[in-house]
PDB file of N, CA, C, O and CB in Angstrom:
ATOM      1  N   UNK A   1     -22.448  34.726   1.675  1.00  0.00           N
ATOM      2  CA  UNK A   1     -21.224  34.609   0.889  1.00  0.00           C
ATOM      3  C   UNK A   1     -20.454  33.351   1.284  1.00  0.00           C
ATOM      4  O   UNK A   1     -20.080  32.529   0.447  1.00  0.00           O
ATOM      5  CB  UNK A   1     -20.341  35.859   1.074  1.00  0.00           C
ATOM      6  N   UNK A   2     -20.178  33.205   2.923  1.00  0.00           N
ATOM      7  CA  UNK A   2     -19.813  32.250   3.085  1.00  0.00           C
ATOM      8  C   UNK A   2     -20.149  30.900   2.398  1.00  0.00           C
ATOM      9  O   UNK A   2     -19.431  30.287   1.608  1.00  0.00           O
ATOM     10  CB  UNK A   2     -19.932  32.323   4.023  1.00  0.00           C
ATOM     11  N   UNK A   3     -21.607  30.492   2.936  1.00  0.00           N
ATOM     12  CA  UNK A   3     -22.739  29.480   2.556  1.00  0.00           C
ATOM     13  C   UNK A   3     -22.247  29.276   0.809  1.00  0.00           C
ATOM     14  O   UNK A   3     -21.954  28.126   0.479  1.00  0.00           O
ATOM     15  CB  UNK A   3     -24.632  30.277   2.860  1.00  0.00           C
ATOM     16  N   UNK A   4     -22.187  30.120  -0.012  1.00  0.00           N
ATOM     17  CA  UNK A   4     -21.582  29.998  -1.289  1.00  0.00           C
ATOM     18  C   UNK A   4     -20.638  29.276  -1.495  1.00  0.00           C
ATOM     19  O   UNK A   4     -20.675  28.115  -1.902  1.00  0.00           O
ATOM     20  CB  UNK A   4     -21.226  30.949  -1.716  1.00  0.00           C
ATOM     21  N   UNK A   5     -19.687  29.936  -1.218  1.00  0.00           N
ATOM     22  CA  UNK A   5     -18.208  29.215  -0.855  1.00  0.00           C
ATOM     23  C   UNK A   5     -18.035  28.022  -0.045  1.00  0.00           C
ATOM     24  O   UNK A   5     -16.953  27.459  -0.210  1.00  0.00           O
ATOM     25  CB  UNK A   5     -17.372  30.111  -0.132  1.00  0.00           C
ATOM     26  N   UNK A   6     -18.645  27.623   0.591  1.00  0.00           N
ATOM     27  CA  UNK A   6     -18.635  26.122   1.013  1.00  0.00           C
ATOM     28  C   UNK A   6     -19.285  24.993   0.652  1.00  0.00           C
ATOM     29  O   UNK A   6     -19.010  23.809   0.842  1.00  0.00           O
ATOM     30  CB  UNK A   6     -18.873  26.037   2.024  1.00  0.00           C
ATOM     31  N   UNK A   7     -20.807  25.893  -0.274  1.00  0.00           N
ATOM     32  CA  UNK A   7     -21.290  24.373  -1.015  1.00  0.00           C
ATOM     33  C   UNK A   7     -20.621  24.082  -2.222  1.00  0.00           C
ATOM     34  O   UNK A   7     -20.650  22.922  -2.634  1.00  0.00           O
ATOM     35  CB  UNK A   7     -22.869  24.297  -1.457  1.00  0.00           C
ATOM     36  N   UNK A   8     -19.850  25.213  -3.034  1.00  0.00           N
ATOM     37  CA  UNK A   8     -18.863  25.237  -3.764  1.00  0.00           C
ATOM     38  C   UNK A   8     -17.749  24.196  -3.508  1.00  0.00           C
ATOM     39  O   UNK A   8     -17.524  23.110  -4.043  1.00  0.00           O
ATOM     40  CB  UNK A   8     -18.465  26.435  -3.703  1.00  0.00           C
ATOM     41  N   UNK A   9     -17.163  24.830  -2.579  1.00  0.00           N
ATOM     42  CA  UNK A   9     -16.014  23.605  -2.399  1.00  0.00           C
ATOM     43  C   UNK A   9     -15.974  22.648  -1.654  1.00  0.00           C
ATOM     44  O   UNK A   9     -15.138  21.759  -1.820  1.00  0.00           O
ATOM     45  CB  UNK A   9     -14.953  23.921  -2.086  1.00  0.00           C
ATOM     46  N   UNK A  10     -16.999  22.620  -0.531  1.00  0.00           N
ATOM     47  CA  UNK A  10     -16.908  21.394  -0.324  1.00  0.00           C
ATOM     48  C   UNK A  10     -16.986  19.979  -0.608  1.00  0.00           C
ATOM     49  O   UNK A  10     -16.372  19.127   0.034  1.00  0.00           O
ATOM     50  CB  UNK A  10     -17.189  21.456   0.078  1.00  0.00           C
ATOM     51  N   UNK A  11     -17.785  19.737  -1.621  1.00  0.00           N
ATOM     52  CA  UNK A  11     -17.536  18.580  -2.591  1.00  0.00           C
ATOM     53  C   UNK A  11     -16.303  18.017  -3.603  1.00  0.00           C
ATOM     54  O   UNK A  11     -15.957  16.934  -4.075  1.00  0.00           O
ATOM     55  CB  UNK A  11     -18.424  18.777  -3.344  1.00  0.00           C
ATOM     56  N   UNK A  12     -15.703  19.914  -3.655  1.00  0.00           N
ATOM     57  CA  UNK A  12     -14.038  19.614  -4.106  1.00  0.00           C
ATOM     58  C   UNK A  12     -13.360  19.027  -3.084  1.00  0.00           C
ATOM     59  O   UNK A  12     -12.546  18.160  -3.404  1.00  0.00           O
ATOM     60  CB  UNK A  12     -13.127  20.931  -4.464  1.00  0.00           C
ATOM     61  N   UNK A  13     -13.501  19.297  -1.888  1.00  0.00           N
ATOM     62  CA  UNK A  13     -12.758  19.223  -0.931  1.00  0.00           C
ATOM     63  C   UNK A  13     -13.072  18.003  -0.396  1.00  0.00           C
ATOM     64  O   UNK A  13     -11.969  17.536  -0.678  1.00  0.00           O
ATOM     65  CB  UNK A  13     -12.823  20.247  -0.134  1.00  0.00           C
ATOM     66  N   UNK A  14     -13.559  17.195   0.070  1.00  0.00           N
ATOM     67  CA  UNK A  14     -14.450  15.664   0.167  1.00  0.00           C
ATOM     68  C   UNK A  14     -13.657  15.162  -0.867  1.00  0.00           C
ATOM     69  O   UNK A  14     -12.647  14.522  -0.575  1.00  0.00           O
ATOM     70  CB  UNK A  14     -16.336  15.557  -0.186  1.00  0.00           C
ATOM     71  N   UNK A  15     -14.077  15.431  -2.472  1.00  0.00           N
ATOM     72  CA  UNK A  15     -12.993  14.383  -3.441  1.00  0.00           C
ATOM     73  C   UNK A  15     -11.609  14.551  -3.175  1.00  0.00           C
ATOM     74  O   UNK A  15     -10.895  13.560  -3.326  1.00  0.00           O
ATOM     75  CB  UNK A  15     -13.058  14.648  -5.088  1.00  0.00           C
ATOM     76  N   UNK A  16     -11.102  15.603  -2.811  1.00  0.00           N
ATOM     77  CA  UNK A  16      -9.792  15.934  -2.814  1.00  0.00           C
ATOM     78  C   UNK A  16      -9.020  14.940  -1.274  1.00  0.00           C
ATOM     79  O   UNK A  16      -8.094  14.139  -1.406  1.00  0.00           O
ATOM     80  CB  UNK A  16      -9.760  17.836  -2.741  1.00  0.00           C
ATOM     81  N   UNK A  17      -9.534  15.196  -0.251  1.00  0.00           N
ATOM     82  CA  UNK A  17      -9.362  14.003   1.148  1.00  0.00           C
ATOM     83  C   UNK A  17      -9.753  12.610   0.560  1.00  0.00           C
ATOM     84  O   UNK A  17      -8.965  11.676   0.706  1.00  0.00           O
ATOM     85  CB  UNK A  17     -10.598  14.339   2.672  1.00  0.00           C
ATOM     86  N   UNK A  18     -11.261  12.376  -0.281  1.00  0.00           N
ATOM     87  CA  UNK A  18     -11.358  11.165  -0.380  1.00  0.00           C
ATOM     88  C   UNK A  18     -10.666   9.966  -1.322  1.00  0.00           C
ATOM     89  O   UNK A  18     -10.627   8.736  -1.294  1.00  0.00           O
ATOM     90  CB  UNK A  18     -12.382  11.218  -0.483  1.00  0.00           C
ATOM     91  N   UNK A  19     -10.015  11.294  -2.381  1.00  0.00           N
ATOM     92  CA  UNK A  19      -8.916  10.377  -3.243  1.00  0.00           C
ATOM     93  C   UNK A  19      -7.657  10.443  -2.527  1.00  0.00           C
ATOM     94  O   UNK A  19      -6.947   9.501  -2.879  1.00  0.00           O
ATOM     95  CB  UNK A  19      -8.624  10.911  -4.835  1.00  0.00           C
ATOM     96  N   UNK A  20      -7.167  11.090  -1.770  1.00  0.00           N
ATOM     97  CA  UNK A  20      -5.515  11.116  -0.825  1.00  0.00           C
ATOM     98  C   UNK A  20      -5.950   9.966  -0.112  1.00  0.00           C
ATOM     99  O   UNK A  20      -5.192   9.018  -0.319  1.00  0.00           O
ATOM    100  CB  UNK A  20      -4.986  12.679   0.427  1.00  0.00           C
ATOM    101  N   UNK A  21      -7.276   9.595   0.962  1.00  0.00           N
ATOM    102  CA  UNK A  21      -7.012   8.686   1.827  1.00  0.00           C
ATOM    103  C   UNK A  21      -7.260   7.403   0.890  1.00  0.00           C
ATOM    104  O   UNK A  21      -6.820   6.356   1.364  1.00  0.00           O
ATOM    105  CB  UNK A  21      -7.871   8.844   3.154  1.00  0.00           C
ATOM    106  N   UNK A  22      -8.023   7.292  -0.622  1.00  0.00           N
ATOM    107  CA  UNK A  22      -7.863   6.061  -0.733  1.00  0.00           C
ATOM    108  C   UNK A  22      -6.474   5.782  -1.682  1.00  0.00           C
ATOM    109  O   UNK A  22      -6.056   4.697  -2.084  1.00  0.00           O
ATOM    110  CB  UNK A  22      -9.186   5.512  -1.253  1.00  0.00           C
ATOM    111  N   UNK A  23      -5.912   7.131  -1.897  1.00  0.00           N
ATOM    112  CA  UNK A  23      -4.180   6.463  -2.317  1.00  0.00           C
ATOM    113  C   UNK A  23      -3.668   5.931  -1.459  1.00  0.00           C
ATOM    114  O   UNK A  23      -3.156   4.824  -1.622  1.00  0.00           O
ATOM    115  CB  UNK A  23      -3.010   7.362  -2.684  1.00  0.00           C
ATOM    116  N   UNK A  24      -3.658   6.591  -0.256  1.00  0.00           N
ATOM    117  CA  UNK A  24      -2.641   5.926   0.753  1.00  0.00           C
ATOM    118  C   UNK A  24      -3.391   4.919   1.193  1.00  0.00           C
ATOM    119  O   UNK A  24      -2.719   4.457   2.116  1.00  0.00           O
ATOM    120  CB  UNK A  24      -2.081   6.795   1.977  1.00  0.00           C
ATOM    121  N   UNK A  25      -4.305   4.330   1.112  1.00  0.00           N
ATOM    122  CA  UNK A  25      -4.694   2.897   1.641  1.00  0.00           C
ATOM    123  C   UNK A  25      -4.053   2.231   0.858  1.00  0.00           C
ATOM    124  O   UNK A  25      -3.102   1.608   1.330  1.00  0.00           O
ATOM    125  CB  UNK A  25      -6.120   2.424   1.678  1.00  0.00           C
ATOM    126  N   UNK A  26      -4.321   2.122  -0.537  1.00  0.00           N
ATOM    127  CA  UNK A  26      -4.020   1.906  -1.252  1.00  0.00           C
ATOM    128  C   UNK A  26      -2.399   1.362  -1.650  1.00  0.00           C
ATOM    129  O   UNK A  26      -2.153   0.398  -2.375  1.00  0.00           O
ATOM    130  CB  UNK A  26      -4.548   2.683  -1.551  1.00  0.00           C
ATOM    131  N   UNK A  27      -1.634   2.032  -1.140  1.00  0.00           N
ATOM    132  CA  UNK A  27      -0.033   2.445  -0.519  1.00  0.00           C
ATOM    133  C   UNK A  27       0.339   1.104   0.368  1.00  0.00           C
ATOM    134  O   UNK A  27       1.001   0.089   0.150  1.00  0.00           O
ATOM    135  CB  UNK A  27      -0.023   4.098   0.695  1.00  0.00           C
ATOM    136  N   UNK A  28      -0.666   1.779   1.832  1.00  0.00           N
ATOM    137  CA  UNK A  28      -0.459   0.742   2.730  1.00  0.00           C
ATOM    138  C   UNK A  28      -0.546  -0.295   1.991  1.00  0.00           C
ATOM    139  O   UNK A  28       0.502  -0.588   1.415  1.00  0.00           O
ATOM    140  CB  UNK A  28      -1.284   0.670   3.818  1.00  0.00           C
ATOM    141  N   UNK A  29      -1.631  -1.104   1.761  1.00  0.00           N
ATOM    142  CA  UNK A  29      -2.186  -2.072   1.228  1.00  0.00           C
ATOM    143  C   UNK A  29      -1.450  -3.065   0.589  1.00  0.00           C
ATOM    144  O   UNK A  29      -1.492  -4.244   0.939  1.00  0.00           O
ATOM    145  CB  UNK A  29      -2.951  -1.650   0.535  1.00  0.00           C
ATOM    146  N   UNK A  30      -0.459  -2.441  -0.769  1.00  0.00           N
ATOM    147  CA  UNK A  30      -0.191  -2.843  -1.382  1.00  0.00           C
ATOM    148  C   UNK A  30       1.861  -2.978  -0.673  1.00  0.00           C
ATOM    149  O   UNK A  30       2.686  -3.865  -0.893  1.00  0.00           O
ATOM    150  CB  UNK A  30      -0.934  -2.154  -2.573  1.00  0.00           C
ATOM    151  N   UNK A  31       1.962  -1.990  -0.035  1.00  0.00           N
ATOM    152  CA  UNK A  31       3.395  -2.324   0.815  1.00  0.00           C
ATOM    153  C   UNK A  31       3.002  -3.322   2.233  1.00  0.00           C
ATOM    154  O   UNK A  31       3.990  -3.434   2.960  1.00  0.00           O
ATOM    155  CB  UNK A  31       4.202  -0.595   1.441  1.00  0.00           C
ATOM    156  N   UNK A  32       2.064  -3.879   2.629  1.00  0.00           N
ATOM    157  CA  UNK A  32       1.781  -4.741   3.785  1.00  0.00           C
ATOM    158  C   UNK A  32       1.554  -6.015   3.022  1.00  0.00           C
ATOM    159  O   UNK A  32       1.612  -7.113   3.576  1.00  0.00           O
ATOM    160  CB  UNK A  32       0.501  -4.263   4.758  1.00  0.00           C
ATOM    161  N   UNK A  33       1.402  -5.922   2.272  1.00  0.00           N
ATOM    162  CA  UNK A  33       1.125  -7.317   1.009  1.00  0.00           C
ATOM    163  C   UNK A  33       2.529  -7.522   0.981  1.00  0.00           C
ATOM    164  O   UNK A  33       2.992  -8.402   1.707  1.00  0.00           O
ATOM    165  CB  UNK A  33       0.338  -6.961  -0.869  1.00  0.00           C
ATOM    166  N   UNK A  34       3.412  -6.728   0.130  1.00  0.00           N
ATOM    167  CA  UNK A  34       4.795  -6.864  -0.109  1.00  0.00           C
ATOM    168  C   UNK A  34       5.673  -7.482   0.836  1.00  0.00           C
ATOM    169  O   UNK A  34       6.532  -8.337   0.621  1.00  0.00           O
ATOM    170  CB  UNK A  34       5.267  -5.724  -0.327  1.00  0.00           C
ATOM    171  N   UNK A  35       5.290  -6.848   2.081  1.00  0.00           N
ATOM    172  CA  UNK A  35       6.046  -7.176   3.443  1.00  0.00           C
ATOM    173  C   UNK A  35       5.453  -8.489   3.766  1.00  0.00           C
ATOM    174  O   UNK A  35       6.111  -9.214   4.513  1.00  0.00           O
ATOM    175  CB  UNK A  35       5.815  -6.040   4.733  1.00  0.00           C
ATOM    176  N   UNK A  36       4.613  -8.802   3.440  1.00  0.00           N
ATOM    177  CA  UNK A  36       3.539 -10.108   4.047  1.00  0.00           C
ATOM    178  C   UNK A  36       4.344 -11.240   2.716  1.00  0.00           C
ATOM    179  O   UNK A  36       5.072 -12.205   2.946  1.00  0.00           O
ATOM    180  CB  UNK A  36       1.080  -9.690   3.791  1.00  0.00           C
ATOM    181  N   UNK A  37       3.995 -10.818   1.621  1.00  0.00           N
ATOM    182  CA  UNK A  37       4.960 -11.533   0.632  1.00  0.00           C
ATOM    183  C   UNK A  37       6.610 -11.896   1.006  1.00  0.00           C
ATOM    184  O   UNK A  37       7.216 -12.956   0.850  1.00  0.00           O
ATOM    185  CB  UNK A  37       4.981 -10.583  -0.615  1.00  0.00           C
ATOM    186  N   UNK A  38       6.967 -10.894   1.428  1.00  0.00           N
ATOM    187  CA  UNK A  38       8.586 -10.992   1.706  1.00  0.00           C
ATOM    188  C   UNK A  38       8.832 -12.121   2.383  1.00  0.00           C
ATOM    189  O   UNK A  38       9.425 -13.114   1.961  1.00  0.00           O
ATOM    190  CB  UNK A  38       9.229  -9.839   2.551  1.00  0.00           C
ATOM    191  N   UNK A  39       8.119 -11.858   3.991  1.00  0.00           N
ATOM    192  CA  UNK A  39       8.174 -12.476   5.075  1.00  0.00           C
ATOM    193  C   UNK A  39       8.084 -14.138   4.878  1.00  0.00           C
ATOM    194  O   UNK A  39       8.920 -14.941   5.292  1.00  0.00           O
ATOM    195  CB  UNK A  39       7.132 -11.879   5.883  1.00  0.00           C
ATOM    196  N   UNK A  40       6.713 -14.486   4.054  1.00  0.00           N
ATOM    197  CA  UNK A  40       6.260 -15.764   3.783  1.00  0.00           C
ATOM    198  C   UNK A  40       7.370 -16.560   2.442  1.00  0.00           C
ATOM    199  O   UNK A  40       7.529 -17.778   2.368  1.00  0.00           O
ATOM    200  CB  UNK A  40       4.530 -15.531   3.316  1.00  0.00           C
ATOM    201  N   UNK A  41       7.812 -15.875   1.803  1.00  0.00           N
ATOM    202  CA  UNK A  41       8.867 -16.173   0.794  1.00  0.00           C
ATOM    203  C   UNK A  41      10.310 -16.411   1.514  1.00  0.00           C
ATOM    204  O   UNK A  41      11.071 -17.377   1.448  1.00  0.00           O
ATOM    205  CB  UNK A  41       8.950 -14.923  -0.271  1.00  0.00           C
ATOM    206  N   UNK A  42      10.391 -15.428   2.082  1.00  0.00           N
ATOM    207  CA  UNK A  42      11.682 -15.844   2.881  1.00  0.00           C
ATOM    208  C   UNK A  42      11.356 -17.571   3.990  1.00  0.00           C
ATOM    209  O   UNK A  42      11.931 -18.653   3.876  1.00  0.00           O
ATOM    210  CB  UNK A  42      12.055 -14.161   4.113  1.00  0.00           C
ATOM    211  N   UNK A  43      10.385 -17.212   4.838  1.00  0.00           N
ATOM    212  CA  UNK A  43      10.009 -18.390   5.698  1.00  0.00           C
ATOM    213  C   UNK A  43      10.065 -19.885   5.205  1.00  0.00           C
ATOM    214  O   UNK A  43      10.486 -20.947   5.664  1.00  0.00           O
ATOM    215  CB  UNK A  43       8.677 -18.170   6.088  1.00  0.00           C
ATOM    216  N   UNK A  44       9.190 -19.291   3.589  1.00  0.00           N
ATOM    217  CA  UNK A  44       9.492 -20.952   2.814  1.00  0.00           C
ATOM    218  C   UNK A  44      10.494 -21.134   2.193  1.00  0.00           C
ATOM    219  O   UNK A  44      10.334 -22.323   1.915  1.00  0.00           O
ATOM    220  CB  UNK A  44       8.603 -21.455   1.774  1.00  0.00           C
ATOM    221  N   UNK A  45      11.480 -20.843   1.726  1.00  0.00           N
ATOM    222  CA  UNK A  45      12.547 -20.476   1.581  1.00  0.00           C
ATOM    223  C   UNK A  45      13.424 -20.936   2.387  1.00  0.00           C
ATOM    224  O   UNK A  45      14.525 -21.301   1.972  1.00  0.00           O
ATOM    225  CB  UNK A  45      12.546 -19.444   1.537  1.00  0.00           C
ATOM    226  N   UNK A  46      13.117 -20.989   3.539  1.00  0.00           N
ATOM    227  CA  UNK A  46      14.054 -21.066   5.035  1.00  0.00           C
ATOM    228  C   UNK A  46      13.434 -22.607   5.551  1.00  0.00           C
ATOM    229  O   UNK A  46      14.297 -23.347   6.023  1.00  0.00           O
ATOM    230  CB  UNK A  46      13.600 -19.454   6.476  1.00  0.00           C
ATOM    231  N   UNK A  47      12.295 -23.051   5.515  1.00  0.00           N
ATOM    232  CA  UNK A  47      11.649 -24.255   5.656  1.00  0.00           C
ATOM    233  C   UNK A  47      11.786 -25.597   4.575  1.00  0.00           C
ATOM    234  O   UNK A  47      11.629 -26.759   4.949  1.00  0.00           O
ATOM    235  CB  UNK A  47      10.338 -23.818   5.718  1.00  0.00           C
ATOM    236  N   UNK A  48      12.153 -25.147   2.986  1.00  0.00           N
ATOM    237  CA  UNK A  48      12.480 -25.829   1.920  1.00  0.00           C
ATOM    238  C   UNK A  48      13.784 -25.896   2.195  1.00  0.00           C
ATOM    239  O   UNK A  48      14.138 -27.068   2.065  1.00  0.00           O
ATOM    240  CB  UNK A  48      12.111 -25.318   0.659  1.00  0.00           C
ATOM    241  N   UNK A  49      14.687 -25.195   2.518  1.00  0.00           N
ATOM    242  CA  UNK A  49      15.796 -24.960   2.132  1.00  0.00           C
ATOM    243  C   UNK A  49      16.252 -24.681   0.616  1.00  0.00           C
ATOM    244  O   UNK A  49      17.199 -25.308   0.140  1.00  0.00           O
ATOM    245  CB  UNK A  49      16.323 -25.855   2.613  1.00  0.00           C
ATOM    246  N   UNK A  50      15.644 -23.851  -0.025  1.00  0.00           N
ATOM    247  CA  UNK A  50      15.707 -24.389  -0.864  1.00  0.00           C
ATOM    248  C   UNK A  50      16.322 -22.741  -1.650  1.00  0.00           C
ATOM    249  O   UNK A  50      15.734 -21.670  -1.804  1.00  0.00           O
ATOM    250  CB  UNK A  50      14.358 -25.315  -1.170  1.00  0.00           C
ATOM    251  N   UNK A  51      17.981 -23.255  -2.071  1.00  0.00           N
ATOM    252  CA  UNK A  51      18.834 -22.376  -2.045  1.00  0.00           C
ATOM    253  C   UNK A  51      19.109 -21.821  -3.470  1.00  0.00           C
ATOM    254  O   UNK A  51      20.105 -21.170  -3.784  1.00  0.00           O
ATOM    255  CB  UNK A  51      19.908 -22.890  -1.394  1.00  0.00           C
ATOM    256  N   UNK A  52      17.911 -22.233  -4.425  1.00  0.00           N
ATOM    257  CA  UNK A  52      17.865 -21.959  -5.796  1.00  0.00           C
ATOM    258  C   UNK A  52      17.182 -20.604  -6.303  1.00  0.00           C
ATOM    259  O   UNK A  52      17.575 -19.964  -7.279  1.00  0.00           O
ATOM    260  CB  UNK A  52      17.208 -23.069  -6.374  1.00  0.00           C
ATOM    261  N   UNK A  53      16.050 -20.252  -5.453  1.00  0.00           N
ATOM    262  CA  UNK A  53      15.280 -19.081  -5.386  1.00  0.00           C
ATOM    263  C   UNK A  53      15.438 -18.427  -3.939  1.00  0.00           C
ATOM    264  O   UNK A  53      14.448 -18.482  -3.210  1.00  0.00           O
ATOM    265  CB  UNK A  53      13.795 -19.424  -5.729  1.00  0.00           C
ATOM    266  N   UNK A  54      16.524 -17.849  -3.487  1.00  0.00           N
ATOM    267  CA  UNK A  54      16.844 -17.001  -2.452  1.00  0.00           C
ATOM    268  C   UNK A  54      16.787 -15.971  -2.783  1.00  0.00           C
ATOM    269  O   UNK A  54      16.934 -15.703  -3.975  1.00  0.00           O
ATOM    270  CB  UNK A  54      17.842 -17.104  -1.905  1.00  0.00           C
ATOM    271  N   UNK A  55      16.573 -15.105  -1.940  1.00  0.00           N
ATOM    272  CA  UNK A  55      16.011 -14.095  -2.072  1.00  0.00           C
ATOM    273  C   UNK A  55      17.621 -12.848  -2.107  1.00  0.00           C
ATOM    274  O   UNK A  55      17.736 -11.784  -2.715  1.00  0.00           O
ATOM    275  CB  UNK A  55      14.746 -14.059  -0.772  1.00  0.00           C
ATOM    276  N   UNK A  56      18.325 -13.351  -1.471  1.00  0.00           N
ATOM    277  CA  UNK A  56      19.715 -12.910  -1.880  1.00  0.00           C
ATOM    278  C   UNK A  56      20.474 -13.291  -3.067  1.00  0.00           C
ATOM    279  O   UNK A  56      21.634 -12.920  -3.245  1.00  0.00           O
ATOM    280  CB  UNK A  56      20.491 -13.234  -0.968  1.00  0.00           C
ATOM    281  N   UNK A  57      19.819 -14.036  -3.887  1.00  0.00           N
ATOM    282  CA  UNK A  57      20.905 -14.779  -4.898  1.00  0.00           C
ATOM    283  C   UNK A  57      21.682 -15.573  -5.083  1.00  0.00           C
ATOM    284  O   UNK A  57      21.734 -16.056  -6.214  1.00  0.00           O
ATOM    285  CB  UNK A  57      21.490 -14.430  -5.207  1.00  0.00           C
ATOM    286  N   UNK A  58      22.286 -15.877  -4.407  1.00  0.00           N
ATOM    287  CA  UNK A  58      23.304 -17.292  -3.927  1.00  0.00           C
ATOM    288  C   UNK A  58      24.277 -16.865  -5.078  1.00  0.00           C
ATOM    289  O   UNK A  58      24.361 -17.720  -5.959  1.00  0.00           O
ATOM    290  CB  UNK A  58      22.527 -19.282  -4.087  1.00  0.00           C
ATOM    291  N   UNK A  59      24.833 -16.035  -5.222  1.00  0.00           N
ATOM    292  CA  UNK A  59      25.571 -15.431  -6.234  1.00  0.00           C
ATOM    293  C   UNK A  59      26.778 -16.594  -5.567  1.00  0.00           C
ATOM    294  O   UNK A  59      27.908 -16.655  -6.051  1.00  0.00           O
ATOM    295  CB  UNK A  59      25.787 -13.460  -6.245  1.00  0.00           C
TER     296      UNK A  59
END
């Protein structure tokens, strides 16, 4: 009965972990980019001086 029930779901269960861990890579991925974007935008930004595209606005 057991043996049933686990070749049953375990292939649900494999897709079900294997699509959560590749959302959250996915997550990471795309927020370590952002942060990696931020960082390098601000830096050139700060190296240009260049007070037209700040990232605060220069309101």
């Amino acid at each position: 009965m057991f043996d049933f029930f686990a070749q049953a779901l375990l292939p649900y269960y494999m897709h079900l972990i294997a699509t959560t861990l590749f959302c959250k890579i996915i997550f990471y991925v795309q927020h370590f980019l952002s942060m990696l974007d931020f960082i390098f935008f601000y830096s050139y930004n700060g190296l240009c001086d260049n007070t037209k595209t700040s990232i605060r606005g220069n309101y």
